[in-house]
N, C-alpha and C positions, 0 to 999 in steps of 0.2 A: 376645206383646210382642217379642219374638224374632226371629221374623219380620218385621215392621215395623224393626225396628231394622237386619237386615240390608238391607232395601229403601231405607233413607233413608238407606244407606251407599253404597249404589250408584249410588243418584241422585245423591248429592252427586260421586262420582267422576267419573259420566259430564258432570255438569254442567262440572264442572273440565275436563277434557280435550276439551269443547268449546268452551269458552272457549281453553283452550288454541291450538287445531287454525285458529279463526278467526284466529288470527295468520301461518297458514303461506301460505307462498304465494311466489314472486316475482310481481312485479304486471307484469313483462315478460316473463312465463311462461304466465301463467294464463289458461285458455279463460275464466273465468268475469270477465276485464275486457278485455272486446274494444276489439282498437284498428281494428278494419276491418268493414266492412258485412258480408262473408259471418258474422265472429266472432260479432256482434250478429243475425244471423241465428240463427246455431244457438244462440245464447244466451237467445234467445226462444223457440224450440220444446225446450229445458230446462225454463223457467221453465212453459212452459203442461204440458209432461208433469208437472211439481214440483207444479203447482196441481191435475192431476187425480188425483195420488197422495195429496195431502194431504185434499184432499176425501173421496174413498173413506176413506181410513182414518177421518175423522172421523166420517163418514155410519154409517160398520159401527161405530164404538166408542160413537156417540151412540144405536142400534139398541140395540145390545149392555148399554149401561147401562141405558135402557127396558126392556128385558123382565126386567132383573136386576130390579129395582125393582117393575115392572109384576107380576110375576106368580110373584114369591117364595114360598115354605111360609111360611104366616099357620102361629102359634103354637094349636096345639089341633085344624086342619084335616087331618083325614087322608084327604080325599076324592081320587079319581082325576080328574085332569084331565080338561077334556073333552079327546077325541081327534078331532082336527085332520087329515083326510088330503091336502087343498093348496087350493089358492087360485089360479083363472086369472090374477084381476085381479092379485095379487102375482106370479106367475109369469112374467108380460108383462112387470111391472115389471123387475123383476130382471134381465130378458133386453133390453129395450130401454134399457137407461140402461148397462150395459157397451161396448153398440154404438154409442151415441150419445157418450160418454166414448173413446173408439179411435177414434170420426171425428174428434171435437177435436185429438187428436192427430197423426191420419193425414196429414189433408189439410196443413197446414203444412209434415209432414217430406217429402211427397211435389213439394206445390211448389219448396221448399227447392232439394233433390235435383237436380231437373230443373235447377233456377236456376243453381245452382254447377257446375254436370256441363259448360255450355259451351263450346265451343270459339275461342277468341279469341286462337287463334294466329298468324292471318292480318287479326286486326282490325289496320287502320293506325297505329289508335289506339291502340294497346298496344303496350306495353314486353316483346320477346322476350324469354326468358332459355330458355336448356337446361342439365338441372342432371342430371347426371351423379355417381351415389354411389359411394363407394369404400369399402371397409373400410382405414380407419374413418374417412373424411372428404368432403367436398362440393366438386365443379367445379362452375362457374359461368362461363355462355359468352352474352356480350353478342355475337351473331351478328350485329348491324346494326349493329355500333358497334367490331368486331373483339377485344374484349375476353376473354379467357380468364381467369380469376381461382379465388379456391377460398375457402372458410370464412366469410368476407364477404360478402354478398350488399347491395350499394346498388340502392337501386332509391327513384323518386321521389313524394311523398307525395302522392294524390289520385289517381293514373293508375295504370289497371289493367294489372296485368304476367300477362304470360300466361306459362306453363312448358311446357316439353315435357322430362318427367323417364322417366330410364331407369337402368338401374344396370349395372357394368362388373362385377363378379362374382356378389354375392348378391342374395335381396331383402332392400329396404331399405325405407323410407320416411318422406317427405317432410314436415315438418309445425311453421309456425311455429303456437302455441297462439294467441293476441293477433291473428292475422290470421284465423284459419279452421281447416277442418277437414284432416287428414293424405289425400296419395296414395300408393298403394304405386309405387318404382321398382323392376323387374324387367328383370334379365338379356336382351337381345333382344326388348326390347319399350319405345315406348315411348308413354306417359301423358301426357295433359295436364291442365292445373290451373291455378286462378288467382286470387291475393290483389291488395287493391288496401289501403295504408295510412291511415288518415284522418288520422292527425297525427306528427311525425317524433318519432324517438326510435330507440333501440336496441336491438332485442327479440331473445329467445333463441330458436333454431332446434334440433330434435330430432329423433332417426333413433326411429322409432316401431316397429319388426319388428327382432323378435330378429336380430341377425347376426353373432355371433361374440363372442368374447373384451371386446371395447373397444366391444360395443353401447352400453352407458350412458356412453359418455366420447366417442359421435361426433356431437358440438354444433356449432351455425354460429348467425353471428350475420348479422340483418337488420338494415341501416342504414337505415332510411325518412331522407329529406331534402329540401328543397325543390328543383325541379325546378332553377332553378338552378347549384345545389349540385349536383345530379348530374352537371348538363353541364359542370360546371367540373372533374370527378372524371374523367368519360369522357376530356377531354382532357386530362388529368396523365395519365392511364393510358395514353393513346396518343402521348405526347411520350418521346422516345428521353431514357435519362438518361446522365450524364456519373459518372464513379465517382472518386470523390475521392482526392487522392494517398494519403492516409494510410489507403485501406481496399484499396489493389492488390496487396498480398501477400492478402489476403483474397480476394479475388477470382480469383487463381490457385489459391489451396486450392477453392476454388468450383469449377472448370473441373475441376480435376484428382480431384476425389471426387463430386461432386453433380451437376454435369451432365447425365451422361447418364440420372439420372431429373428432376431438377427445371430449369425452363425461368425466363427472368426477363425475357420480351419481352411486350410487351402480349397478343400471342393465341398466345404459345407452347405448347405441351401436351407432358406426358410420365408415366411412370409415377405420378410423384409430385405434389402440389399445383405450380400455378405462382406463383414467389413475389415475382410484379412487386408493388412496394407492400408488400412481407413487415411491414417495418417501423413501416405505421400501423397493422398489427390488433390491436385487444386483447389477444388469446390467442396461447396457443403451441400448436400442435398442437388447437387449438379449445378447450382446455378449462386452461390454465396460464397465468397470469400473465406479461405481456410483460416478461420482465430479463432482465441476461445468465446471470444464475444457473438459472433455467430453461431460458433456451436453450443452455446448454454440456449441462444431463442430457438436454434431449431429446436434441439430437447423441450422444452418448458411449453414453447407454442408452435407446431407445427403445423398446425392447420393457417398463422396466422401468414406461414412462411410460403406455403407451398400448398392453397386453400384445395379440400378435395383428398388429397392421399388418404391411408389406409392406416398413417402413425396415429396410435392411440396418445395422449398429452396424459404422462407419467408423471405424478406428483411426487414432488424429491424435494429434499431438505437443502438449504444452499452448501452447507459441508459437502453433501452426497453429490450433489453437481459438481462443484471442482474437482470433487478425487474419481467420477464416472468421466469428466473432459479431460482428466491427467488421464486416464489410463486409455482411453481413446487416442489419445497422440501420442501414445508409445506404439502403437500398432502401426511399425514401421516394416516395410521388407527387409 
């Protein structure tokens, strides 16, 4: 009885923390709600792998309680079974239905593969992007459109964006979950790859290969949006901005500490993210809430924010931080 009672203790645990577990998720994280045809691709050759595992097990556990049943010690029988030494007809079986169950499988992941693996870097129809990883953040370079950007990645919902990804020091890799599957970027090499969004929305971006200190905190966000909307984006991004009186002592602190790694021209580039638009992203440093409270400790400590990066910790005066955070949140599109 004892026995049974620790089984129905454990079943009820596992039942709970399954229950539990179906609540976790971000739904703009998660391969398992694809917002894009490759997604729903590989979402489907899960689902057929899931159904031939679940099959198998059922098949052997349905097997398995048969012969419990089937051919148990009767009460008083103490005869020797007869001995059985094989069965072609079974042996076939057994051997032809695992190979038949691994082509259901096969043939999908194999088409798949091929499908996705394309090169559509040179398709007209396709939206360039080169994407450039960094410990611990993401460039982003609209080459037909002169755009250099970082963290943010827009790009317009229906039309297929092609990537040519590589990485400036480690490997890295490339991978919104909701669009498809991840590519590794590597040092001196570079990759291609390609998501296409079916419906706009904001989904979260992730470095998939270990790379240092700050691997779990090197996020970027994808902005799917109507093709419109993008074009109205590319040219805020490519219109010269005007810097407001009340943020030009900010701007001098800018020139005089940040400069010479961070850029704030539409296709500027430098050691550090380019921060044209700084001021409509979400995030600070990809992963912190956009205020000025967060953005005076990235400034002041960022090794403490984001351990590992390459920001050198800029000694400023508390005046010289608020008029370098005013003038940062004017760099608006």
């Amino acid at each position: 009885m004892s026995r049974w009672n620790g089984f129905r203790r454990l079943a009820s645990v596992t039942a709970l923390m399954a229950l539990a577990l179906t609540g976790c998720g971000d739904p703009n994280l998660s391969a398992l709600q694809p917002k894009g045809p490759m997604a729903q691709d590989q979402l489907n050759v899960i689902m057929i792998s899931l159904g031939v595992m679940i099959f198998v097990i059922a098949a052997v556990l349905a097997i398995y309680v048969y012969v419990l049943v089937k051919f148990r010690r009767k009460k008083g029988d103490d005869a020797i079974p007869k001995q059985v030494e094989g069965s072609h007809i079974l042996e076939i079986i057994w051997t032809v239905i695992p190979i038949l169950l691994l082509v259901i499988i096969a043939v999908p992941t194999i088409m798949y593969t091929f499908k996705h693996s394309k090169d559509y870097t040179k398709d007209p129809d396709a939206l360039l992007v080169k994407v450039t990883a960094h410990q611990f953040w993401w460039q982003f370079e609209y080459p037909n459109y002169g755009i250099n950007t970082s963290q943010d990645l827009v790009i317009p919902v229906g039309k297929k964006v092609a990537f040519e990804v590589t990485s400036a020091d480690v490997n890295h890799s490339f991978w919104v979950p909701v669009l498809g599957g991840k590519i590794d970027t590597n040092p001196g090499m570079t990759n291609i790859w390609h998501y296409i969004a079916d419906e706009p929305g904001v989904f979260a971006g992730k470095c998939a290969e270990l790379c240092g200190a700050s691997h779990a905190l090197m996020d970027f966000k994808v902005r799917a949006v109507p093709q419109e909307e993008f074009d109205a984006w590319t040219k805020k991004m490519t219109t010269p901005k005007t810097v407001a009186a009340d943020a030009a002592k900010g701007e001098q602190v800018f020139k005089d500490n940040c400069l010479a790694c961070h850029a704030v021209t539409p296709n500027g580039a430098g050691l550090g993210p380019n921060l044209n638009g700084f001021a409509d992203r979400e995030k600070i440093a990809g992963i912190r809430e956009h205020n000025d409270a967060n953005l005076k400790e990235w400034i002041t400590d960022p090794q403490g924010v984001k351990p590992g990066n390459k920001m050198p910790q800029v000694p400023l005066k508390e005046d010289q931080l608020n008029d370098l955070v005013k003038y940062l949140n004017s760099l608006k599109q």
